[in-house]
Structure formats: structure tokens, C-alpha cells
BATI-252770 format. One record per residue (C-alpha): x, y, z; residue in one letter; chain. Coordinates in steps of 0.001 Angstrom, whole numbers, always signed. Each point is the difference from the previous one (the first is absolute). Layout:
N
X  Y  Z  a  A
...
// end
This chain:
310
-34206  -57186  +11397  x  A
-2425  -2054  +1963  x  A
-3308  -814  -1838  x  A
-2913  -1664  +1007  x  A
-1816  -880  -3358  x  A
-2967  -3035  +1961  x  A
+117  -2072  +2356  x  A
-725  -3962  +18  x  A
-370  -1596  +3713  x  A
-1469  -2914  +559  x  A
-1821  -566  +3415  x  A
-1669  +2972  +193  x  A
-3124  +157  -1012  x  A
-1797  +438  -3467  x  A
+2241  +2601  -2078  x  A
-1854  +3271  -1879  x  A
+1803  +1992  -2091  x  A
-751  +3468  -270  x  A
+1420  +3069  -1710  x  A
+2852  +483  +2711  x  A
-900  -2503  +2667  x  A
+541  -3931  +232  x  A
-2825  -838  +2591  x  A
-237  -3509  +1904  x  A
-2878  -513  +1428  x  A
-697  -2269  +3249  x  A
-3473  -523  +2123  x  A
+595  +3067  +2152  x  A
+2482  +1623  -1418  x  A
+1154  +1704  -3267  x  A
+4248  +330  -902  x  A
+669  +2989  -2087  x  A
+3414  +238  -1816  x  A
+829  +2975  -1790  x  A
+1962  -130  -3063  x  A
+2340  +2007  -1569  x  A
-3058  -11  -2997  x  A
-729  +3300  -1599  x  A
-3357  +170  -1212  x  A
-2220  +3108  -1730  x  A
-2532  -76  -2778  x  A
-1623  -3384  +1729  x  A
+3618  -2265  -1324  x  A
+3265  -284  +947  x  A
+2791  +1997  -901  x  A
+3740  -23  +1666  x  A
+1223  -1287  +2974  x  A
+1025  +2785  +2120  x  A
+2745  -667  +2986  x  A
-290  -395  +3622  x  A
-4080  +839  -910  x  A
-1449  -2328  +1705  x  A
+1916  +561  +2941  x  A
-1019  +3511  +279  x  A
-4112  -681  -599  x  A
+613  -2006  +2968  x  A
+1472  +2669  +2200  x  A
-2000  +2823  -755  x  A
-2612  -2673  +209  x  A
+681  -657  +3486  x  A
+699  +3832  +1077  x  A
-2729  +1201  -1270  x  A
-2620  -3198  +1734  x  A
+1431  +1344  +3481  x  A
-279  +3828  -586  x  A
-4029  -1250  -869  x  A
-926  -2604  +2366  x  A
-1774  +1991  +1750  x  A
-2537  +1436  -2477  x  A
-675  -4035  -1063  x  A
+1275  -3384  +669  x  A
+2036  -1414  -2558  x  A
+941  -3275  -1232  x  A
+3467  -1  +773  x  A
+918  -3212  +2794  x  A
+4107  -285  -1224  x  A
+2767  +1476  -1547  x  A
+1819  -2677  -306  x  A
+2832  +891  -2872  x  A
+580  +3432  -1472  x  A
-2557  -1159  -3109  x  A
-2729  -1754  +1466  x  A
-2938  +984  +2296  x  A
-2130  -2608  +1601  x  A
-3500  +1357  +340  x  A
-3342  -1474  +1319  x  A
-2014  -1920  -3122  x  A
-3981  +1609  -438  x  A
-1926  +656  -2693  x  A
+1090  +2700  -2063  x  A
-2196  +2617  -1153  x  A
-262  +158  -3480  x  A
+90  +4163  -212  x  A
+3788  +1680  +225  x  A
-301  +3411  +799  x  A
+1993  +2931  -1232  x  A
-140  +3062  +1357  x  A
+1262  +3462  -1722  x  A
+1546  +3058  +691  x  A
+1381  +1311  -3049  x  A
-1333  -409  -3637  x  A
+3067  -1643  -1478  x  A
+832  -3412  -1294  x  A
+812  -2133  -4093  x  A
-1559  -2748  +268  x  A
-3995  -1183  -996  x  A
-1839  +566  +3044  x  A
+2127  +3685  +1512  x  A
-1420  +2553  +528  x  A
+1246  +2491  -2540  x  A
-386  -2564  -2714  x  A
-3206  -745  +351  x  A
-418  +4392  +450  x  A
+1906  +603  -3350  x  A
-2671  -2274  -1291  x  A
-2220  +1734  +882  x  A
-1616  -1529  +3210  x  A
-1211  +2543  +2724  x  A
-2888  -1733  +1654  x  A
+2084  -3122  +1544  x  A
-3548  -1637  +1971  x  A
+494  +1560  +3766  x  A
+1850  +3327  -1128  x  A
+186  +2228  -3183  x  A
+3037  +2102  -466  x  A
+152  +3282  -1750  x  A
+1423  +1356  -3558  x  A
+2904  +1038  -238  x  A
+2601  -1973  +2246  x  A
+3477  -706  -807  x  A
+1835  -2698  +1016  x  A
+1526  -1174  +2975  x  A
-2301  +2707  +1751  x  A
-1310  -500  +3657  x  A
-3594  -458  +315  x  A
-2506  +1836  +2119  x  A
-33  -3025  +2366  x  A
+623  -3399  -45  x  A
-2175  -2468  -1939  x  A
-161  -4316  -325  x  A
+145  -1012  -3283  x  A
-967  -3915  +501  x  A
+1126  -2719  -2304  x  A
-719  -3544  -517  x  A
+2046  -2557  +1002  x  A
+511  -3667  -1726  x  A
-811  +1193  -3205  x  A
+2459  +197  -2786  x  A
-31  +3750  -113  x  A
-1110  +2050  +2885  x  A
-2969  +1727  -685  x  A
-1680  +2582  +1910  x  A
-2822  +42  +2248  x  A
-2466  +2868  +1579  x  A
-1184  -404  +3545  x  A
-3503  -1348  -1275  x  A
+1704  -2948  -2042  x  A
+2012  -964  +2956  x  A
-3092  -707  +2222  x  A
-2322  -639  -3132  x  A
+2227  -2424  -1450  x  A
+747  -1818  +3103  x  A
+3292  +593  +768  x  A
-735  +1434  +3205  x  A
-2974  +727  +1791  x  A
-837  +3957  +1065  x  A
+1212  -355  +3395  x  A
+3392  -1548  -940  x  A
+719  +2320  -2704  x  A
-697  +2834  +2157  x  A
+2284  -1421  +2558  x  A
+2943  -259  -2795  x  A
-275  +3089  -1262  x  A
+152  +1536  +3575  x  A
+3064  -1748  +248  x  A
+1221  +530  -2746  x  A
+85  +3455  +413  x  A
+1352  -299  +3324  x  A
+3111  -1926  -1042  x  A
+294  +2602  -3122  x  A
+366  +2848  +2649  x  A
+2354  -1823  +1835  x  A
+2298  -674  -2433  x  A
-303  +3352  -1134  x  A
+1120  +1713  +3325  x  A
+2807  -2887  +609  x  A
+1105  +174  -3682  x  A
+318  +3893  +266  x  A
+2207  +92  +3240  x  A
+2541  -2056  -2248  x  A
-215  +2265  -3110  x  A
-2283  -1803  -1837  x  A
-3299  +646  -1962  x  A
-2608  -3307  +561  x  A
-1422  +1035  -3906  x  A
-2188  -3158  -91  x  A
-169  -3690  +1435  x  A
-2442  -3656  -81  x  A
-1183  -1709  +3160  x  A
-1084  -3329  -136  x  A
-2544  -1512  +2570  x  A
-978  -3381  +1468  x  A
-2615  -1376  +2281  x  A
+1021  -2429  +2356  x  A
-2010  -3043  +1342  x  A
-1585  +1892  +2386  x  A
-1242  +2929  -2708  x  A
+2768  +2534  +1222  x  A
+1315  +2321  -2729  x  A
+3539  +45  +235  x  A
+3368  +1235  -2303  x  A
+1559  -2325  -2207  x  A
+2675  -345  -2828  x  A
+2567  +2920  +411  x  A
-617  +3626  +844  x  A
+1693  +3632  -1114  x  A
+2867  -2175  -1972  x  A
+1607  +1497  -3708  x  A
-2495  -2225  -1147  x  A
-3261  +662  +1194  x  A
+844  +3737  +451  x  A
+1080  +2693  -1650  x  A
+2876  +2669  +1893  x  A
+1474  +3176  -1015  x  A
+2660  +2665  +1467  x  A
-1937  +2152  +1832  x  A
+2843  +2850  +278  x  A
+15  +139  -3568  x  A
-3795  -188  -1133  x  A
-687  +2928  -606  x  A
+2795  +1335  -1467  x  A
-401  -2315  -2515  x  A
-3682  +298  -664  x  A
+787  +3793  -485  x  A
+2294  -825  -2545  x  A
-1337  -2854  -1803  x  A
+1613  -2601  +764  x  A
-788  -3302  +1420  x  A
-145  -433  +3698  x  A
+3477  -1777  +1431  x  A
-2027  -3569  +45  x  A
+1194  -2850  +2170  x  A
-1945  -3041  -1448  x  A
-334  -1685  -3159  x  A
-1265  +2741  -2148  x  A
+3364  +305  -2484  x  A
+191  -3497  -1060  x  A
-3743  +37  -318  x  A
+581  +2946  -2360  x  A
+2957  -1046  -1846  x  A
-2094  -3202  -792  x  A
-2798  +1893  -1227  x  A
+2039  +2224  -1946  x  A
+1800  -3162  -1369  x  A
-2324  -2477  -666  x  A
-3931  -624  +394  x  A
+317  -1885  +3415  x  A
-3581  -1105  -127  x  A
-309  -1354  -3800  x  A
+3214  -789  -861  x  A
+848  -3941  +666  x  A
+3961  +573  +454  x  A
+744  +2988  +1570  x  A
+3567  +1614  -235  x  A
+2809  -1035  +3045  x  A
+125  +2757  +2939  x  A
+2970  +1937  -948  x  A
+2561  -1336  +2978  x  A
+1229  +3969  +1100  x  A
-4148  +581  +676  x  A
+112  -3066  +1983  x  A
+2789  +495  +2318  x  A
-1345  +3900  +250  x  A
-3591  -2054  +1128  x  A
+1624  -2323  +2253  x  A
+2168  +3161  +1436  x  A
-3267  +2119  +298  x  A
-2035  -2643  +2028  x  A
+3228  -269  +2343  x  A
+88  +3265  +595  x  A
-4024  +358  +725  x  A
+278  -2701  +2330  x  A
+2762  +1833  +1641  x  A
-1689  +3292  +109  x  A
-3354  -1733  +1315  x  A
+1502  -1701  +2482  x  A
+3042  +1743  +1169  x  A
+1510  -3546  +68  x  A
+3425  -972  -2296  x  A
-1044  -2107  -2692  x  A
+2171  -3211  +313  x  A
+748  -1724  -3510  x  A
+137  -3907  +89  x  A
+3338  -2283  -1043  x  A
-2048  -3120  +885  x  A
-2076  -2119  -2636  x  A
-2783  +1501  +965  x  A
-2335  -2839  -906  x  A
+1943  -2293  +2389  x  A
-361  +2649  +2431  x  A
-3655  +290  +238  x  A
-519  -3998  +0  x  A
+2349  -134  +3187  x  A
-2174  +2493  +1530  x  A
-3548  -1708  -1067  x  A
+1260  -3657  +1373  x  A
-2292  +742  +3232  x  A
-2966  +673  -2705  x  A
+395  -3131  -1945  x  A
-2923  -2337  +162  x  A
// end
């Protein structure tokens, strides 16, 4: 099948790589490019099929159900993998927000709980919770951003530590909150659970907040079944999970994915059951047929940038 492992284009812009994204960067304007990269415990993994394709989509249905709660970045679609989004400053905070305790990796919730954390800076939670659990009410759990490993932050080091002043953090987390909702109430009139998510902010030029990166995708957000939920919780068993959280396990449970140097290949039936799952969210999202690609897909995308080259 179609994979898109990176991208190399000349003529547009300076080129960042991130986790999933090859960004080009231009005076006014940023070019995002999403891979077919899988990426958990802060590295790379797999590459997952037709991916990339589907963090765009749900990228793009999700930035018009919420347009009018904030402005995003969005100015193009241009090609199935790439969004074309106003350049500003980005704000150096991404914030999560929670409504389940769940979560394997260093900075979820229940991990950090079976440790032993209740007081978490803005909220304490109670003894005796078991996982995958819905809270009293949702809370943000900020992170850094740029660092090596996220690492979280209370409301006071946000505006103590200068990453945004009171007024603007106030503002995000009003957002925030606002988006969270929404996505709940859409998410639930297509069967789904919105568990958890990130939104990322900017400031333009002119000091406007606005929503950047990607929003409610298998990546930055966590979905389950809601038919089934409790059912399941009743009986033990793990929700029926729609993201990334199997191959995150069955890494964990193979391997040490953030000491060990080589890490073990993705077993190839868990990635066509990844690359079938994130399919199948985007269809259920969106109510739109997912369309697989025949076409190089890199040759693709640089036939539909040509207008962007500089």
C-alpha cells in the first residue's frame, strides 16, 4: 500500500521535521504535511497507512464544526495531506484536557495516579479510582511544548513562567473548554466517546489567539465506543479504543520504548489493524468514504503545492 514515510520539496520554504509533520515554512504562511509517521513515547515507531491522509480530514472536519467558537489557522486544503495555515507565533503551552483517568504512557493520568499522584497543581483527585473511569468534570492538564519530554505545568507556572500572561491563559482555557464540549456533543451523535484531546494555540501579528496544528485527530485525541462503554467497564475489560493505545501497549509490553536504543519492528497484522482503525474513525467522524490512494503520493502533493512554491 501507499506510504508516505517524509517529504523533500524544494521551493517551499525552510523544512521542520516534527514527530508526524514535515512543515515548510514561508513569510506568511506555514505548509503542514502529514505523514504516514507513527509516533508515541516522544520517537518514532511504524509507519501506519493512509495516516496522514486521515489527520488531515478529520483535521479539516473538525476546524469547520469549531470555527465558530475561535478562528483557526486553516487558509487551504490543498491535497488530501497538507493544510496551509496562517504562520504566528506559537505558544509554547499545549493543552490537554481530560475526561477519563486512563492512559500508558509518562505523563497519563492513571500513571502518574498508580504512582501515587493525587494533588496534580489546579485539581486533586480522590483515593480509590480505577482506571479508565470518568471524572467528576473535566480538567486541563497543561504540558510543555519544545522540550524533549513534555512536562507538566499548573496554571501559576504558565503565567509565572512566562508562557502566557493571566489574561491569555484565561482566554485558552475558556476555549479550551469550549472546543472540549463541542467535540463531546458532535463526537457522541456519531457513537463516539471524546475521552481526552491537546489544543495548540498561536498569536497572530496582531496578538489574536487563534487554533493551530490539528484538532480532535487519532492523534491528539483519544475515542472510544460509546454503545459499548459501559458494558465493558462493568466487566473489566478495556473500553473498545479507536486510537493508538494497542500498539502503544504492545510496545510497552515488548520493549522499554523510552530507554531502549533499538526498539523491536511493529508487528505488520497490528499495523494494518492501526491503519484499518484510523480509516474507519475517519469514516465514522465524518460520515464521508475514506478514499485510498493508487498515486505516488509524494508526486501528488508536489503537483498540488506548485502554486506555493517560492
Amino acid at each position: 500500500m501507499n506510504i508516505l514515510a517524509k517529504t523533500n520539496f524544494e521551493n517551499l520554504g525552510k523544512k521542520y521535521v516534527g514527530k508526524v509533520r514535515d512543515v515548510y515554512s514561508q513569510d506568511d504562511k506555514v505548509i503542514l504535511i502529514s505523514t504516514d509517521r507513527y509516533s508515541a513515547f516522544d520517537r518514532n515507531l511504524a509507519l501506519i497507512p493512509c495516516k496522514g491522509q486521515v489527520l488531515t480530514g478529520v483535521s479539516k472536519f473538525w476546524f469547520e464544526q469549531t470555527k465558530d467558537i475561535i478562528t483557526n489557522h486553516v487558509m487551504d486544503f490543498p491535497d488530501p495531506n497538507v493544510i496551509v495555515g496562517k504562520k504566528c507565533k506559537v505558544i509554547p503551552v499545549e493543552v490537554v484536557l481530560r475526561a477519563y483517568i486512563t492512559g500508558v504512557t509518562g505523563t497519563s493520568l492513571w500513571t502518574l495516579y498508580q504512582k501515587g499522584v493525587r494533588d496534580f497543581g489546579d485539581f486533586t483527585l480522590p483515593n480509590g479510582m480505577h482506571k479508565n473511569q470518568k471524572l467528576s468534570k473535566v480538567i486541563l492538564t497543561p504540558t510543555t511544548k519544545f522540550e524533549e519530554h513534555d512536562r507538566p505545568l499548573s496554571s501559576k507556572e504558565i503565567i509565572y513562567g512566562g508562557y502566557m500572561t493571566k489574561d491569555q491563559w484565561e482566554k485558552v482555557a475558556d476555549i479550551s473548554l469550549k472546543l472540549f464540549k463541542r467535540g463531546q456533543e458532535v463526537a457522541l451523535s456519531k457513537g463516539l466517546i471524546l475521552v481526552d484531546c491537546k489544543y495548540e494555540f498561536g498569536l497572530t501579528p496582531e496578538g489574536e489567539i487563534i487554533l493551530i496544528d490539528e484538532i480532535h485527530t487519532p492523534d491528539s485525541s483519544r475515542y472510544w465506543q460509546a454503545k459499548t462503554y459501559e458494558k465493558r467497564i462493568k466487566n473489566g475489560l478495556e473500553p473498545e479504543n479507536f486510537d493508538k493505545e494497542f500498539l502503544r501497549l504492545w510496545f510497552k509490553e515488548n520493549c522499554d520504548p523510552y530507554k531502549d536504543e533499538k526498539l523491536p519492528e511493529a508487528p505488520a497484522d497490528l499495523v494494518e489493524e492501526l491503519s484499518r482503525r484510523y480509516i474507519q474513525i475517519y469514516e465514522q467522524i465524518t460520515g464521508i468514504p475514506f478514499e485510498t490512494e493508487s498515486r505516488d503520493i509524494e508526486k501528488r502533493i508536489e503537483k498540488n503545492l506548485k502554486k506555493y512554491t517560492i
